[in-house]
N, C-alpha and C positions, 0 to 999 in steps of 0.2 A: 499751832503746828510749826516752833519751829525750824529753821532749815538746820542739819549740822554735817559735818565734815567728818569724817574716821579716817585715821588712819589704815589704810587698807593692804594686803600684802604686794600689792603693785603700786602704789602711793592713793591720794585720798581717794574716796567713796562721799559720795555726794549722797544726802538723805533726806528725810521727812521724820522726827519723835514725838511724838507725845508721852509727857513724862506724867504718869499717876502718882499721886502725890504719898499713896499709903505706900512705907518700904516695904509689905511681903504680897504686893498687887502682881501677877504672874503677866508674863511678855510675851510679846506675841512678835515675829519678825514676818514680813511680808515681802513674796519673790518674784520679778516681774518678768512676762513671757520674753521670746528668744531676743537680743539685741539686735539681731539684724534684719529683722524683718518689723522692724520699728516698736519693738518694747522699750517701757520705760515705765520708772516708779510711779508714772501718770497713768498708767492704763487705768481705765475705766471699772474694771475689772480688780483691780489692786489698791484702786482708790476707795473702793465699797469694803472691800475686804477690812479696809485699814481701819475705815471707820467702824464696823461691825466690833471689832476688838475695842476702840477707844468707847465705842458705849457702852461698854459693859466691865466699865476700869482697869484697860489692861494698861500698862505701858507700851508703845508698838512702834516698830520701825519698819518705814521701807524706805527703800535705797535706789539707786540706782549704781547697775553690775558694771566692772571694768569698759573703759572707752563709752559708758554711754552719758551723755550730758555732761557735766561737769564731774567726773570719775574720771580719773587715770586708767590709763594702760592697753588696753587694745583685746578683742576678743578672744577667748582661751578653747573653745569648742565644748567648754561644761568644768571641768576640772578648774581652772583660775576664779572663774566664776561661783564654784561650791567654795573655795579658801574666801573668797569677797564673802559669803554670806555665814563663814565658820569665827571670820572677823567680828562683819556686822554682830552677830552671835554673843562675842568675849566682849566688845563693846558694850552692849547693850546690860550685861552682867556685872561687867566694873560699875556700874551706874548702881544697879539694885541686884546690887549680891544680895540679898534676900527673899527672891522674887519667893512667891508661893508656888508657882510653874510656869513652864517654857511649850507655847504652839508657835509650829512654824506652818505657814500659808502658801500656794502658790500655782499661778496661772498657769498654764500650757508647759513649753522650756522650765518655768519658776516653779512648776508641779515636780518635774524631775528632781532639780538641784535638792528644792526641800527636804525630797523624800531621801535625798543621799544623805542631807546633814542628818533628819535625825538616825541613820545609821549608825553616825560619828557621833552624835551627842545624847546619851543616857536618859540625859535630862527634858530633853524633850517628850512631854506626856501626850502630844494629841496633835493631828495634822488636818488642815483640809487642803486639799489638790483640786483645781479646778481644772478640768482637759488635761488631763495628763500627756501626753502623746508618748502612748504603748503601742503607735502603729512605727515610733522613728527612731527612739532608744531604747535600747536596753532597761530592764524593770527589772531583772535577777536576783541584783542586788538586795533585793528586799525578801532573802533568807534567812533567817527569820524575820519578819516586819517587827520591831523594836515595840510599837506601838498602835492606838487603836485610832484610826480616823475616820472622815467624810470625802468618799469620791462623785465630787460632780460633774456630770457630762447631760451634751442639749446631744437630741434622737439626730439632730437635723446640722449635726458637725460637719462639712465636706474636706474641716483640714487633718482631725482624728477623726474616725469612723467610729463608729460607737463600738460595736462588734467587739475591735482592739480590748478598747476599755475594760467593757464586760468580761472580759476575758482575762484580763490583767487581777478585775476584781475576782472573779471566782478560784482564781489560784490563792491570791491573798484570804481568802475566808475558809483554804482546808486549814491555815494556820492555828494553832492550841495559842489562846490564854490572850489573844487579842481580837477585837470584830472593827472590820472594815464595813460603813454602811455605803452602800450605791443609791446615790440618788439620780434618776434621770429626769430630765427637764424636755417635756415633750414640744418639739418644733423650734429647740432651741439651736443657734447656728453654734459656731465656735469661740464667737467672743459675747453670747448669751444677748445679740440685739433685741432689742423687744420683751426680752424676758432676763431681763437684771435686778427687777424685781422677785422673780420667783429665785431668780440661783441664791438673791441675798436672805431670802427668806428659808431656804434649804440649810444654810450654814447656823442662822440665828436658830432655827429650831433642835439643830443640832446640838449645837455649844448648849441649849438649855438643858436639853435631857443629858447631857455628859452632867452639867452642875448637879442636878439632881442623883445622880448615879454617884459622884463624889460625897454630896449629903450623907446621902444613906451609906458608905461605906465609913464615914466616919459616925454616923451615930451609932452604927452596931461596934 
């Protein structure tokens, strides 16, 4: 795992890579919740996530956003922060311009950004969003949702209310031509204590049945 430096559009970005050795192995970027309320590419939550992608031979990064850790430049309120991870992003692509595909990942805050990147990037085929918080920003933006993901939220949230979520998810699934799944994680708090086991097992069952849906889309 590792450590490397990017060039970031406020000076470097401090991160975590794992490089998969096959050039058309698909990448996964990983977004860690709000910087001020003590996120970082360490969360617990970010660190599963990362792993979950590296066992199943992605390539995969995560980072740490403007002004936190050893990143330059100072909090941006979302916006500097989506450019850090549109970076991260082109970074990660000069590496294996051949990737076979692009997921991006991301906690609470790192739920948001993600879902704005893949707005911006085409290529991004598949997202999971852990706690998104649709009780504090804006979610609009995802007219049309580009793409098909995994929303995971614990019943037992007190910083997103569930209610938000479910509500964010049922607008996203009158969408045509893409399925957003909801998974909820019963008694789970907001950073999944005690049940980080089940959120990681919610994603890994996820990610399999996408593989499987991609199989079959290319053997017909």
């Amino acid at each position: 795992m590792p450590e490397i430096i990017i060039n970031g559009p406020e000076g470097r970005l401090e991160g975590r890579y794992h490089h998969a050795e096959d050039p058309k192995s698909p990448l996964a970027i990983i977004l860690h919740p709000h910087p001020q309320h003590g996120g970082t590419m360490n969360n617990k939550i970010v660190y599963n996530l990362y792993y979950i992608f590296v066992r199943r031979g992605y390539s995969v990064l995560r980072f740490n956003f403007r002004g936190v850790g050893r990143s330059q430049g100072e909090f941006d309120n979302g916006m500097g922060e989506l450019s850090d991870a549109a970076g991260a992003l082109d970074w990660m692509q000069s590496i294996k311009p051949n990737a076979s595909a692009c997921w991006v990942a991301g906690f609470s805050f790192g739920a948001w950004i993600g879902m704005q990147l893949l707005m911006r990037r085409p290529e991004v085929e598949g997202f999971i969003s852990i706690a998104p918080p649709a009780n504090m920003y804006d979610f609009s933006f995802l007219a049309p949702c580009p793409s098909s993901g995994l929303i995971v939220q614990g019943t037992n949230d007190d910083v997103v209310p569930e209610p938000s979520v479910e509500k964010l998810c049922n607008k996203l699934a009158l969408q045509k031509n893409i399925t957003v799944d909801y998974k909820l994680i019963k008694g789970a708090n907001h950073f999944f204590k005690d049940h980080m086991d089940q959120m990681s097992k919610s994603v890994d069952d996820y990610l399999d049945a996408r593989d499987v849906l991609k199989a079959q889309a290319h053997a017909s």
